[in-house]
OpenMM code with the backbone's topology and positions (N, CA, C; nanometers):
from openmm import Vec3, app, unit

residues = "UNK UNK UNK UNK UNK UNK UNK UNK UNK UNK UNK UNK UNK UNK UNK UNK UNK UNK UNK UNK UNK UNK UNK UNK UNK UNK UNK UNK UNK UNK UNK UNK UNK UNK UNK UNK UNK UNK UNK UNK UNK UNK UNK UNK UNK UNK UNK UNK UNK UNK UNK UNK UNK UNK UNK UNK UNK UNK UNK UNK UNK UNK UNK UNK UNK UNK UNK UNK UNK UNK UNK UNK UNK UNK UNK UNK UNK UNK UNK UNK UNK UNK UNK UNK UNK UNK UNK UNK UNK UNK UNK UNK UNK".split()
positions = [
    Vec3(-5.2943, -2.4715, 3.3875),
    Vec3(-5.3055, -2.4374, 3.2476),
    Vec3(-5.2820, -2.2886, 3.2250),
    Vec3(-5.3082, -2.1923, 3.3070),
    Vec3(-5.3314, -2.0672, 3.3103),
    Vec3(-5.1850, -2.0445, 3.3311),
    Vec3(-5.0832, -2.0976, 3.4009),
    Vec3(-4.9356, -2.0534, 3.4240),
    Vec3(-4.9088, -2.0958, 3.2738),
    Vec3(-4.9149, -2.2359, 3.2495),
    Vec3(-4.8502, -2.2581, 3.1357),
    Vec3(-4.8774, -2.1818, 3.0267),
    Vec3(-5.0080, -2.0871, 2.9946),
    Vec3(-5.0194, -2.0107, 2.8705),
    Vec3(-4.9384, -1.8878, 2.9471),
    Vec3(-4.8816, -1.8277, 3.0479),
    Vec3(-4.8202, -1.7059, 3.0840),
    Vec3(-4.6833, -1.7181, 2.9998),
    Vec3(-4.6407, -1.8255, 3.0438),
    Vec3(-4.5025, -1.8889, 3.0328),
    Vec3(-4.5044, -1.8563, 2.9187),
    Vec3(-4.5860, -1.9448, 2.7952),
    Vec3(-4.5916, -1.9209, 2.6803),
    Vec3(-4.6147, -1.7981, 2.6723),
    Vec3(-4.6989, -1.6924, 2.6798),
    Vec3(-4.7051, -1.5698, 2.6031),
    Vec3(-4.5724, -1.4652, 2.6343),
    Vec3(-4.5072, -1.4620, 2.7508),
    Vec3(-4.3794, -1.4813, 2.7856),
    Vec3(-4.2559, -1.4765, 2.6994),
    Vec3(-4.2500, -1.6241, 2.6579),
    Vec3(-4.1995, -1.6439, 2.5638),
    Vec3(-4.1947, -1.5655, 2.4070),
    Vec3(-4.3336, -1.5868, 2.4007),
    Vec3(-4.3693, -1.5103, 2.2971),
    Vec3(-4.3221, -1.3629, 2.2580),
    Vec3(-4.4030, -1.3533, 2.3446),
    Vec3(-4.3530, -1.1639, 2.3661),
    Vec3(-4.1908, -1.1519, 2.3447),
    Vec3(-4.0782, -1.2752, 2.3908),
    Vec3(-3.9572, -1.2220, 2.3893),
    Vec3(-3.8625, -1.2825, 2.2637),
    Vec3(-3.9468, -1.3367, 2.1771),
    Vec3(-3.8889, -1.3649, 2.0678),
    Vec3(-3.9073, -1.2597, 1.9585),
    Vec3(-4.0211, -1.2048, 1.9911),
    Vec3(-4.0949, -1.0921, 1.9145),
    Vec3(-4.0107, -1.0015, 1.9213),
    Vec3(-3.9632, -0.9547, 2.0310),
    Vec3(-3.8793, -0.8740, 2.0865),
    Vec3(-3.7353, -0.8817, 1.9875),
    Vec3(-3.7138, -1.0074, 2.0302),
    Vec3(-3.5752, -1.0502, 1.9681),
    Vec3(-3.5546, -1.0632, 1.7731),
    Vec3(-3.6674, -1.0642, 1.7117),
    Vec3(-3.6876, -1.0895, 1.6134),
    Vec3(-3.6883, -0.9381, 1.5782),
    Vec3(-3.7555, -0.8416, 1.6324),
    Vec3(-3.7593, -0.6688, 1.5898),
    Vec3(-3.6194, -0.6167, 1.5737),
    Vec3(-3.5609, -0.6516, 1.7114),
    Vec3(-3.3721, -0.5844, 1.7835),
    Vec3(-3.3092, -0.6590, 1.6165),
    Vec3(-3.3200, -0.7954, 1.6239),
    Vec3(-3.2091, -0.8481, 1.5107),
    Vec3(-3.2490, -0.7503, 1.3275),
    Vec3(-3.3622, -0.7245, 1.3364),
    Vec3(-3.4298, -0.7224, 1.2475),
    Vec3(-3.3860, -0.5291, 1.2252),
    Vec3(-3.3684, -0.5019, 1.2801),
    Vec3(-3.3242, -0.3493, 1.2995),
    Vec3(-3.1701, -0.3413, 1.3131),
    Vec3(-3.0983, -0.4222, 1.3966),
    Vec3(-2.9800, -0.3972, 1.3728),
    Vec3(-2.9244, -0.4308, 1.2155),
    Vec3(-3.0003, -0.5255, 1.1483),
    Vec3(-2.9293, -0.5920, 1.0238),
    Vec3(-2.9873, -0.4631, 0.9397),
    Vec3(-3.0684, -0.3966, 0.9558),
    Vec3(-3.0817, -0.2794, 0.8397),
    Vec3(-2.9986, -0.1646, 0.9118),
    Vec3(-2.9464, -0.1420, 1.0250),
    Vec3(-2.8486, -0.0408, 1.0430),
    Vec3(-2.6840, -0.0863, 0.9905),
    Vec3(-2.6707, -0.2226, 0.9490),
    Vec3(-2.5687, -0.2715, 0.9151),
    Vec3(-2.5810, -0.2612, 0.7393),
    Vec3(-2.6621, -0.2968, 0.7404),
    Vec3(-2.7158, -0.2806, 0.5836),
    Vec3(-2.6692, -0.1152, 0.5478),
    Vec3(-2.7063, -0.0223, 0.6065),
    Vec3(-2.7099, 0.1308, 0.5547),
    Vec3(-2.5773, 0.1381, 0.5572),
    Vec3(-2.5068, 0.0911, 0.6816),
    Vec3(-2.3493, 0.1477, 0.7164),
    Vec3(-2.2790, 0.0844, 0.5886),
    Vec3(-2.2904, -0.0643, 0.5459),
    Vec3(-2.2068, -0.1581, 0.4347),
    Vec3(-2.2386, -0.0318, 0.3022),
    Vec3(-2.3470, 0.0463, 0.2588),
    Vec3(-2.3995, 0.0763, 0.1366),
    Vec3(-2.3056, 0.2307, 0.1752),
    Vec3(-2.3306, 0.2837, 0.2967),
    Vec3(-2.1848, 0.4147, 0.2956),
    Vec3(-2.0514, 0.3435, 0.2621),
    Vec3(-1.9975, 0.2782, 0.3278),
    Vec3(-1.8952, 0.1939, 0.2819),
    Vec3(-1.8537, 0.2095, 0.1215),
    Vec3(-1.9719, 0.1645, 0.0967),
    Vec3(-1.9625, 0.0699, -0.0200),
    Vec3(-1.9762, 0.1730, -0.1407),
    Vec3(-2.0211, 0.3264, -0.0783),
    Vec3(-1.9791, 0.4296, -0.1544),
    Vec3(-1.8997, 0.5270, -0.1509),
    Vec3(-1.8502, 0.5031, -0.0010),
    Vec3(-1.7119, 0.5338, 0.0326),
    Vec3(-1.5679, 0.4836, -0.0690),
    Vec3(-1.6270, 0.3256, -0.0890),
    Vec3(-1.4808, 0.2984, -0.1629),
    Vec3(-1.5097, 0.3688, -0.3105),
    Vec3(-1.6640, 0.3545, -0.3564),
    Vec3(-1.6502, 0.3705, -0.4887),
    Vec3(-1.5711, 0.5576, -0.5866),
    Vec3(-1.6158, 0.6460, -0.4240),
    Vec3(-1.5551, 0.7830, -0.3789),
    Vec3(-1.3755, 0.7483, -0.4438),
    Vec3(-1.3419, 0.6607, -0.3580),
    Vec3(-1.1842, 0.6720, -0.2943),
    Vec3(-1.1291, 0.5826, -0.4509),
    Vec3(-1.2097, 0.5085, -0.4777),
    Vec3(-1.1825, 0.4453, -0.6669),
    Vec3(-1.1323, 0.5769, -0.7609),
    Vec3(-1.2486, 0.6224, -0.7463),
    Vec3(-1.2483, 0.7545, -0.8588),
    Vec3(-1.1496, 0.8896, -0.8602),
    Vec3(-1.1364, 0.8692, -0.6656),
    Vec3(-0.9969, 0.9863, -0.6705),
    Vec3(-0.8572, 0.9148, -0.7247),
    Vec3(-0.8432, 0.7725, -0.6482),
    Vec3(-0.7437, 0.7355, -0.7012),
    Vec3(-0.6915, 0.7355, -0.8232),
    Vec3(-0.7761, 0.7229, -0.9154),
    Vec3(-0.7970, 0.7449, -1.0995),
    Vec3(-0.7293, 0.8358, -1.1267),
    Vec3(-0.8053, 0.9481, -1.0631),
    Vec3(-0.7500, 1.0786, -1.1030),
    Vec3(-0.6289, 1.1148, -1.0370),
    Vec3(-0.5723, 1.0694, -0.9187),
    Vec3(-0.4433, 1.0875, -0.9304),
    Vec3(-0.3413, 1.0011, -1.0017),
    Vec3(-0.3932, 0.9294, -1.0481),
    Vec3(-0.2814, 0.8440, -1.1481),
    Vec3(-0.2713, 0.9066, -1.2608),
    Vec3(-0.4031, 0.9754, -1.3033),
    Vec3(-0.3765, 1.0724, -1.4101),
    Vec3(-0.3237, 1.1619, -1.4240),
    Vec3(-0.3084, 1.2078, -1.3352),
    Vec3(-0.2343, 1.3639, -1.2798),
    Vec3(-0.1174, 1.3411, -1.2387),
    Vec3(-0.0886, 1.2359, -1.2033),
    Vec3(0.0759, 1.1821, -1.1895),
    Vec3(0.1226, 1.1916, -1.3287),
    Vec3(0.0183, 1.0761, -1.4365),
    Vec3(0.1401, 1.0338, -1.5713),
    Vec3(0.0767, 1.1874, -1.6170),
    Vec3(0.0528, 1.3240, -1.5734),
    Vec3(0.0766, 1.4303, -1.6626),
    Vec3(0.1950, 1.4566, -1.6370),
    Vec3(0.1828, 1.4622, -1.4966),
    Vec3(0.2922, 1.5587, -1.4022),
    Vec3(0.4457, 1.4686, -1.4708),
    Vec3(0.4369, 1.3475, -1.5012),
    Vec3(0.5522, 1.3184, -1.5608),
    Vec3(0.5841, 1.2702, -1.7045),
    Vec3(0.5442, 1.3040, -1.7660),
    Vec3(0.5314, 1.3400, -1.9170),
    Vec3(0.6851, 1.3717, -1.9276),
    Vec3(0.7291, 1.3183, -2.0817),
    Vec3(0.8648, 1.3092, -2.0643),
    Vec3(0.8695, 1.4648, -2.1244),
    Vec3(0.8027, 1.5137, -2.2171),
    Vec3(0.8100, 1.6668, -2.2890),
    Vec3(0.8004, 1.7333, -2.1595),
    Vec3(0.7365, 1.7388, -2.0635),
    Vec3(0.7155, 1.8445, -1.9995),
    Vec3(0.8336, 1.8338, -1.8993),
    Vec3(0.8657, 1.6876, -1.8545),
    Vec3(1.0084, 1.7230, -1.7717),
    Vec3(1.1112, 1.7559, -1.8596),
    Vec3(1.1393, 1.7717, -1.9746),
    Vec3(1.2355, 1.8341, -2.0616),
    Vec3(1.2326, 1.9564, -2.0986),
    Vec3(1.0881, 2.0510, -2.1035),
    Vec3(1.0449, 2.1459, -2.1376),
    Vec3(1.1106, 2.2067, -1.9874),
    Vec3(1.0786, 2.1715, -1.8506),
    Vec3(1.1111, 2.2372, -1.7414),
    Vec3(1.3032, 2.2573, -1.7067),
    Vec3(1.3213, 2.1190, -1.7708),
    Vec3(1.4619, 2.1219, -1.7503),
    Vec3(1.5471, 2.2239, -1.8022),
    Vec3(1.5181, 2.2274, -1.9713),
    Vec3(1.5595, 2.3605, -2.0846),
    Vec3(1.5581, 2.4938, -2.0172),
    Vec3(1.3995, 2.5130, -1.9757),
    Vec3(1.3546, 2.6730, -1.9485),
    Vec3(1.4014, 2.7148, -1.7734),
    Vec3(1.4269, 2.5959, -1.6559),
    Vec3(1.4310, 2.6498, -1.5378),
    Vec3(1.5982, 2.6177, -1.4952),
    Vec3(1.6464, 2.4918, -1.5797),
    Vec3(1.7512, 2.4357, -1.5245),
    Vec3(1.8884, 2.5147, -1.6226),
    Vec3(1.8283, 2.5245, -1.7441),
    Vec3(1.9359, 2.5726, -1.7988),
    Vec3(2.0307, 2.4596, -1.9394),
    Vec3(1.9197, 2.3022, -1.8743),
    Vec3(1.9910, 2.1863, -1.9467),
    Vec3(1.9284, 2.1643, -2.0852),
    Vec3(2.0429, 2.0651, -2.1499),
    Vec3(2.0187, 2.0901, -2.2846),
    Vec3(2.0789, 1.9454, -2.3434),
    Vec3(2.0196, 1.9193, -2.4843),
    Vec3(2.0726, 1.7711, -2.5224),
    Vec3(2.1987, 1.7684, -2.5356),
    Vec3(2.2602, 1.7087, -2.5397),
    Vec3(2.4114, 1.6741, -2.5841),
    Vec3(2.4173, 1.6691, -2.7253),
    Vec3(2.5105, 1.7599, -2.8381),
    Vec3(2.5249, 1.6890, -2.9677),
    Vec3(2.5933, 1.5091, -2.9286),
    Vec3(2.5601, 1.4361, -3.0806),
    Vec3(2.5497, 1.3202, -3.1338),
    Vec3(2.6946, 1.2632, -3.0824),
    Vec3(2.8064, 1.3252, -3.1177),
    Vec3(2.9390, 1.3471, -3.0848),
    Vec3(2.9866, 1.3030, -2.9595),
    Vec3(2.9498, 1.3669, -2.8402),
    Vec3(2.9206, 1.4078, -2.7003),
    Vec3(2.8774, 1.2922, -2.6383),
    Vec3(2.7729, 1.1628, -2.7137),
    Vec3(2.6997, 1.0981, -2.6134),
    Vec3(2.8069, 0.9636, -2.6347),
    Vec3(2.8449, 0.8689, -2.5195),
    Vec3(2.9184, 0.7865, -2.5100),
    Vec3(2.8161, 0.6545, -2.4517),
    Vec3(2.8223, 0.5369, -2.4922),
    Vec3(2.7387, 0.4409, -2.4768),
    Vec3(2.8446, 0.3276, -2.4062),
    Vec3(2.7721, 0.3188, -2.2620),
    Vec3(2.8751, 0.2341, -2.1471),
    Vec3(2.7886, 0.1108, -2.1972),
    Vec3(2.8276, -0.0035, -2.2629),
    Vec3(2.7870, -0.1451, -2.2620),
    Vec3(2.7329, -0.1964, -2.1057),
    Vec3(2.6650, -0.2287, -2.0645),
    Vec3(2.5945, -0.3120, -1.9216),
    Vec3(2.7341, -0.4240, -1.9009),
    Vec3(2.7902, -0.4681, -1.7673),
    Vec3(2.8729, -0.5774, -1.7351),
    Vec3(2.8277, -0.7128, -1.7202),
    Vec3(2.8595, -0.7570, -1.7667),
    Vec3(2.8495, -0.8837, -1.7673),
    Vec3(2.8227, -0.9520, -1.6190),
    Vec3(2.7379, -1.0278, -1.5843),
    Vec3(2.7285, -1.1084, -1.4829),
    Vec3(2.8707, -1.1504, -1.3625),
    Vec3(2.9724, -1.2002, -1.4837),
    Vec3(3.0802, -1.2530, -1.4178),
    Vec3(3.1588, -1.1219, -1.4126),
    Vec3(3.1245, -1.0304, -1.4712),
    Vec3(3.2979, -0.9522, -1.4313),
    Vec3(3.2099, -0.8509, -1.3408),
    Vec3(3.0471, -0.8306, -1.2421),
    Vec3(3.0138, -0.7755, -1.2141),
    Vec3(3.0717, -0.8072, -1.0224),
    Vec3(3.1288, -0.9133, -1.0524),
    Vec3(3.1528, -0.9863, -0.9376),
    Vec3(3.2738, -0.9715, -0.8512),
] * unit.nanometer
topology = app.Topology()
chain = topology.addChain("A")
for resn in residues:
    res = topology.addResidue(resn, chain)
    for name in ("N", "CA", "C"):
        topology.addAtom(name, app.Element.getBySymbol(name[0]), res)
């Protein structure tokens, strides 16, 4: 009787064990998912802002404003502009 309660406390002791280890790793998994998980919300908010900073950076006034003042370019009078019709399917062939 005396082996069989060893056995058992044994046992005991190593579920206890096993129940603490699982019980600790799932809250070190827990902390790492919640960095994560404010990691992406980080990498959300930059992305934003570079989409914003893209549609500045390409703003049709301001690439026209740069073109005028650095390039030298300028609209065409009314006269000047020639309108190529798109080809047709079959004669693209």
């Amino acid at each position: 009787m005396t082996r069989l309660n060893l056995v058992l406390l044994g046992i005991l002791i190593a579920c206890g064990l096993m129940l603490v280890t699982s019980q600790h790793q799932a809250r070190k998994l827990y902390v790492e998912l919640q960095k994560e998980q404010e990691l992406a919300k980080r990498l959300e908010i930059e992305w934003g802002q570079l989409q914003l900073e893209q549609s500045t950076w390409a703003m049709h006034s301001r690439i026209e404003k740069i073109a005028a003042r650095n390039l030298g370019m300028r609209v065409p009078p009314a006269s000047r502009i020639q309108v190529v019709p798109p080809l047709a399917a079959e004669d693209a062939r």
